[in-house]
N, C-alpha and C positions, 0 to 999 in steps of 0.2 A: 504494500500500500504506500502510497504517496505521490508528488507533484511531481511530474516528465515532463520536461522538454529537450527537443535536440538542437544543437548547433551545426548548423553545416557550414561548412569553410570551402570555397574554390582553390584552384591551383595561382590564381592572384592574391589571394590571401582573405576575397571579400568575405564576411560572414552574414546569415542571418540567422536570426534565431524562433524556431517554432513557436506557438502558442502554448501555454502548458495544459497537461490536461491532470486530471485527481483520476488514479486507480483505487477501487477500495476493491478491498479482499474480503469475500462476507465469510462467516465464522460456520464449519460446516458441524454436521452432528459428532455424537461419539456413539457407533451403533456396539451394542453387548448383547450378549445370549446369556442367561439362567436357565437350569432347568427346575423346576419344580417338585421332582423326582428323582430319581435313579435313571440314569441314559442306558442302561442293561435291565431288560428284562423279556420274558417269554412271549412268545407268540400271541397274539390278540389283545397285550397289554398297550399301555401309551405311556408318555411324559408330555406335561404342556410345556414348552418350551417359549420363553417370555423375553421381548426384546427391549432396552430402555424407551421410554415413552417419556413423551413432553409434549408442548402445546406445538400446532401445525406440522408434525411429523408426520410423516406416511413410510409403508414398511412395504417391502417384496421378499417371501420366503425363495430359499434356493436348499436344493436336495442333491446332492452328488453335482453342482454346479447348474442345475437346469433350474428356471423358475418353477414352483409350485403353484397349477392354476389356483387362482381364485384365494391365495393366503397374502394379504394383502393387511391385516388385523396386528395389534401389539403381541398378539401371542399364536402360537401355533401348536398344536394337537400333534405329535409326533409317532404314528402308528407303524413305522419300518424300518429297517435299520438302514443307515446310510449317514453320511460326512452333509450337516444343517449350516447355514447362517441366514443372515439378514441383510439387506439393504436398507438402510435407513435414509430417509431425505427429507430436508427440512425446509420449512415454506418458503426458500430463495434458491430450491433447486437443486442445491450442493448434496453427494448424497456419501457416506461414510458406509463400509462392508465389515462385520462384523469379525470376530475370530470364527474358526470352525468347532462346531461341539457335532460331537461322535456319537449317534444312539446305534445300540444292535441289541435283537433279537437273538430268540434264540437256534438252536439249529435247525435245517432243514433236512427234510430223511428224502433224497431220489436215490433210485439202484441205480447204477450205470453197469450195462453189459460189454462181457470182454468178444462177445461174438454172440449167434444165435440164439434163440432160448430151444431148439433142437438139437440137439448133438448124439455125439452116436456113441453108443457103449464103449468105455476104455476112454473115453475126452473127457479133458474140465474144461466147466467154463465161469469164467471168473464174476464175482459180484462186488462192486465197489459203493461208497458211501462216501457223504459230507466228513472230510477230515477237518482236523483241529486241535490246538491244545483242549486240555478237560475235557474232551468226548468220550464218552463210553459208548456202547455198543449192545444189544442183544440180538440176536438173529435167530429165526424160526423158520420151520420147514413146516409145511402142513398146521400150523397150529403150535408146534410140540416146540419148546424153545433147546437151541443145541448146543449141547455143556461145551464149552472151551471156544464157542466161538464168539469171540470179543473183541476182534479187530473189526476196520472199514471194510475190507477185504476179504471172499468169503469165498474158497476153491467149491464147484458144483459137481458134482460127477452123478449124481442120480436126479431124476424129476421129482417135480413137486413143485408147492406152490412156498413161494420164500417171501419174509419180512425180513425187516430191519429194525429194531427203538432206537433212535440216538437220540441221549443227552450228553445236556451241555453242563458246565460248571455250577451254572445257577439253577439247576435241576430240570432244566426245561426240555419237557420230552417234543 
């Protein structure tokens, strides 16, 4: 902020000197995130996650970097896991972006196949799952759960119909 003008000088030494003009620098927000809760927890849970508020402020959610339609409000409902902020901007337009706060869920259980769900007497075929620190594991054939198998990874060599339970540290099946 403050009073500019320039001088120009020619190669005969004439000068003139500009009008001056006033720059003001208007004062922009300071955008923060709170959560309200715990930013970990299970499946179907939330955190309202709360951005600072003042008079003429307007807010735009962002979720793994993408706007969140339609969250727009001082606070925001956080029901999946992913890397939150906020855009804050205050009635002169200027807008300030928040730090990042990290919610997660708990795990997700899909099988992933190492080939066919056919295979021919004498083949394995492999069954894989959501890995992770503090994941456990139970895996069932038919119903019947199968002692020792507690990894992600689950060698198949006979039919049947298979599960998987995976939790997470926070108990979350």
């Amino acid at each position: 902020a403050g009073l500019y003008r320039a001088i120009v000088t020619d190669a005969d030494s004439c000068a003139d000197t500009s009008a001056t003009i006033l720059v003001t620098v208007l004062p922009g927000p300071s955008a923060s995130i709170t959560a309200d809760g715990p930013t970990s927890f299970c499946r179907g849970g939330s955190v309202v996650l709360r951005a600072n508020s003042g008079a003429g402020l307007s807010y735009r959610w962002q979720r793994n970097g993408l706007n969140i339609s339609m969250a727009t409000f001082a606070t925001y409902t956080a029901t999946q896991a992913g890397s939150y902020r906020v855009i804050v901007t205050n009635a002169q337009g200027c807008p300030d972006t928040s730090a990042v706060i990290t919610v997660s869920t708990g795990p997700g259980a899909a099988v992933a196949l190492s080939g066919p769900t056919e295979i021919c007497a004498g083949d394995t075929l492999t069954l894989s799952t959501t890995t992770g620190p503090g994941i456990t594991y139970i895996w069932e054939k038919d119903g019947a759960v199968l002692q020792g198998a507690a990894a992600f990874k689950l060698a198949v060599t006979s039919g049947g119909v298979y599960r998987v339970f995976v939790t997470n540290a926070l108990g979350c099946s």
